[in-house]
C-alpha positions, -999 to +999 in steps of 0.1 A: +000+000+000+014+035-011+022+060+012+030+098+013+064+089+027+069+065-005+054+100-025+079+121-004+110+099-010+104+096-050+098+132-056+126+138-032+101+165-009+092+161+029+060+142+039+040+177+047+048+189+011+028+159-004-001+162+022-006+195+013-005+189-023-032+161-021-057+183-004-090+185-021-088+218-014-055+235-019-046+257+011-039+290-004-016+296+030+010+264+019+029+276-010+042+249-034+053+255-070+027+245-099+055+222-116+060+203-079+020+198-071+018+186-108+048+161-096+034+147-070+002+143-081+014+119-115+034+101-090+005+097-066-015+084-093+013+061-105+017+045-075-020+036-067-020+057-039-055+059-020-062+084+009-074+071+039-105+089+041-119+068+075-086+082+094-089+120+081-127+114+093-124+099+125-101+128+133-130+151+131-153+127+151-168+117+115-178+090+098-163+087+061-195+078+044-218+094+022-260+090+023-278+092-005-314+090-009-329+075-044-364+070-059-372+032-057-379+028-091-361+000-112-346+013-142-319+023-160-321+063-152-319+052-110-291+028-123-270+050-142-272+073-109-266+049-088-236+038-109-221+071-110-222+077-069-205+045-065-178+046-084-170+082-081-173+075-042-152+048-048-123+067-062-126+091-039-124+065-005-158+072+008-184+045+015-215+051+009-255+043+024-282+046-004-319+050+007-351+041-010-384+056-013-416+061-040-432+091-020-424+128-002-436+104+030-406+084+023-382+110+021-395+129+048-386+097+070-353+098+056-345+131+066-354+122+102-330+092+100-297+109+087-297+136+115-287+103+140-266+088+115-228+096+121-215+108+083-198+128+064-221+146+036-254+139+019-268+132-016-306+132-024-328+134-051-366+142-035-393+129-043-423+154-057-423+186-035-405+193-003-423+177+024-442+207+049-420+207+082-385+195+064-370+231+057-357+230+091-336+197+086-322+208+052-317+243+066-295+226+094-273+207+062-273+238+042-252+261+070-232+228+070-225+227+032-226+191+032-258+183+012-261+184-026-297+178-047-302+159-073-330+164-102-353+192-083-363+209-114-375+175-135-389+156-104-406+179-079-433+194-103-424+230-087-389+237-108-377+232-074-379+266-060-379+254-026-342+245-037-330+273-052-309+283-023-291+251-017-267+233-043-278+214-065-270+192-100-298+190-126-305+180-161-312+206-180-342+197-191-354+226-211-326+220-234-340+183-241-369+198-248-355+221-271-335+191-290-369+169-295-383+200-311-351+209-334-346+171-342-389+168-354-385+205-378-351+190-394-373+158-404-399+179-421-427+185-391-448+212-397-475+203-368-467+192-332-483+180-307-468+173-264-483+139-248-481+146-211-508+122-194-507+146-169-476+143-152-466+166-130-427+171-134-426+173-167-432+217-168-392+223-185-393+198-210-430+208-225-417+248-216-381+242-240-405+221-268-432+246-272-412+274-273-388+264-300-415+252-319-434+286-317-399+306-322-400+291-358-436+301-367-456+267-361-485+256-341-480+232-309-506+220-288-501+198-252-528+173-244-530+150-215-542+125-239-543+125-279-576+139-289-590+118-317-585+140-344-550+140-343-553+105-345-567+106-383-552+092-416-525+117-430-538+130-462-510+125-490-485+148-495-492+165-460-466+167-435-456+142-408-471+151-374-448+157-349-452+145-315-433+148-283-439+127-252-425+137-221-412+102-209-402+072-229-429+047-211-454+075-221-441+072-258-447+034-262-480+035-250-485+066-274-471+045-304-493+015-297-525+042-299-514+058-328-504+019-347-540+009-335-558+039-355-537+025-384-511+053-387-476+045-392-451+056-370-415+069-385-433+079-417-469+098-414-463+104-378-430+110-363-425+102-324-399+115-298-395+103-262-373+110-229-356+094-208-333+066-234-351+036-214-341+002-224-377-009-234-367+018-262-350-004-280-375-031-280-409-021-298-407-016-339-403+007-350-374+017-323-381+049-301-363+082-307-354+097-274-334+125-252-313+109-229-303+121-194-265+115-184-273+101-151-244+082-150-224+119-151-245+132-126-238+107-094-203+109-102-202+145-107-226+156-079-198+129-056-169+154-068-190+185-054-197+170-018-165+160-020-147+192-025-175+213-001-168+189+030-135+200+026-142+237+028-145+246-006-175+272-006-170+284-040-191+255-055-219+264-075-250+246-090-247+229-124-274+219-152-260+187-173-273+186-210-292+155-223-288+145-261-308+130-283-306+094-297-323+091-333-338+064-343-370+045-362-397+062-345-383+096-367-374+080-398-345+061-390-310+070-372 
């Protein structure tokens, strides 16, 4: 096992030099030379070295492990997250606890747990709106820095405004809605309609699709369910309809409506969803979507917490961008 006196003796500096050159935070007090930090860290990383997070911890009468609470929903979006805490958490030496829950209940319960759980920082994506009665708990992480949201904007229904003064990590969800609607006028749509079946989260996605749409001159219209006209034969000649659902399980049950009024998806009707499920690769024609880089969220949101519960204050909220993944359901990739 690597140590900073093996460090030390191979860039020929004392052991305090190194330790001070591995801090997560440099201390703008210790001055070391650019070229010497740079050093050390190269041969840090060539020697495998790992710090011992449960020592530097303990030391502060903490435990070196990060909670995170996570929708109990089994997908690929809750993988992908879950995926990118762990391993990021991993790299970094911290352990960490991961929570379940469907419901603001749930997570209300989970914010009475952590407060007698001995640990170092908190990660938590909440489920609909902030529950009444739970400002105090996150007010009491917040003067701590050590809590980071995940997904407030896309999962609360209230663009998280309850949020806005603690840090955060969000897709940008606006923007995916902006590339559905840019992605359906390059393949020749004219006429747009947003499937929503009334979900409640959905307000940036529907908010960066209609606006594009309406920026270049055409007509868009959001419906909790297709209205029947929209469901007619295409008359020759005539335009494909364009048609954005705001989730991927929403799209497939959208296709199997429209493929049951005998229009054919990809060609007189052309279909995008969110989210980049699995299941999207499954039905025929295959489902265009926006996909969310959950996987670059957990780990990114890990190198945030990371850095503020070790005194950096300068951290600031960030909005990942989505793409889109073309395929069948547009006219092909």
């Amino acid at each position: 096992m690597t140590t900073i006196a093996d460090i030390a003796h191979e860039v020929g500096v004392d052991k305090s030099v190194v330790s001070r050159a591995l801090r997560d935070v440099p201390d703008p007090r210790a001055i070391i030379k650019p070229e010497t930090r740079r050093q050390i860290i190269e041969v840090a990383q060539r020697l495998g070295y790992r710090r011992n997070r449960v020592f530097e911890f303990l030391k502060k009468g903490k435990a070196a492990t990060i909670l995170c609470f996570v929708p109990d929903i089994p997908n690929r979006i809750y993988a992908d997250l879950m995926f990118g805490i762990s391993e990021e958490a991993t790299r970094e030496g911290f352990p960490v606890n991961f929570f379940f829950g469907r419901s603001k209940e749930d997570f209300s319960e989970y914010l009475g747990k952590v407060g007698d759980i001995n640990h170092s920082g908190m990660l938590s994506y909440p489920m609909e709106k902030l529950p009444e009665g739970s400002e105090a708990a996150l007010a009491k992480y917040q003067e701590k820095g050590h809590v980071i949201f995940l997904n407030t904007n896309s999962n609360t229904g209230d663009d998280g405004y309850r949020y806005k003064s603690m840090l955060q990590v969000n897709i940008d969800d606006q923007y995916g809605g902006q590339l559905a609607a840019e992605h359906l006028i390059q393949r020749g749509c004219r006429d747009f309609l947003i499937e929503t079946c009334g979900v409640r989260y959905a307000g940036s996605r529907v908010d960066g699709f209609s606006k594009t749409v309406k920026a270049r001159g055409f007509a868009c219209q959001t419906h909790e369910a297709l209205p029947l006209d929209a469901l007619r034969k295409r008359r020759p000649g005539e335009t494909p309809l364009g048609i954005f659902c705001v989730s991927d399980a929403i799209a497939l049950l959208t296709m199997l409506r429209l493929s049951r009024q005998g229009l054919e998806v990809g060609r007189e009707v052309l279909l995008v969803g969110y989210d980049d499920l699995y299941l999207g690769n499954v039905p025929s024609p295959e489902l265009t979507t926006v996909r969310q880089p959950m996987r670059e969220e957990g780990a990114l949101a890990v190198r945030k917490l990371v850095r503020v519960m070790s005194g950096d204050r300068s951290q600031t909220s960030e909005f990942l961008k989505p793409s889109l993944v073309a395929r069948e359901s547009t006219g092909g990739a």
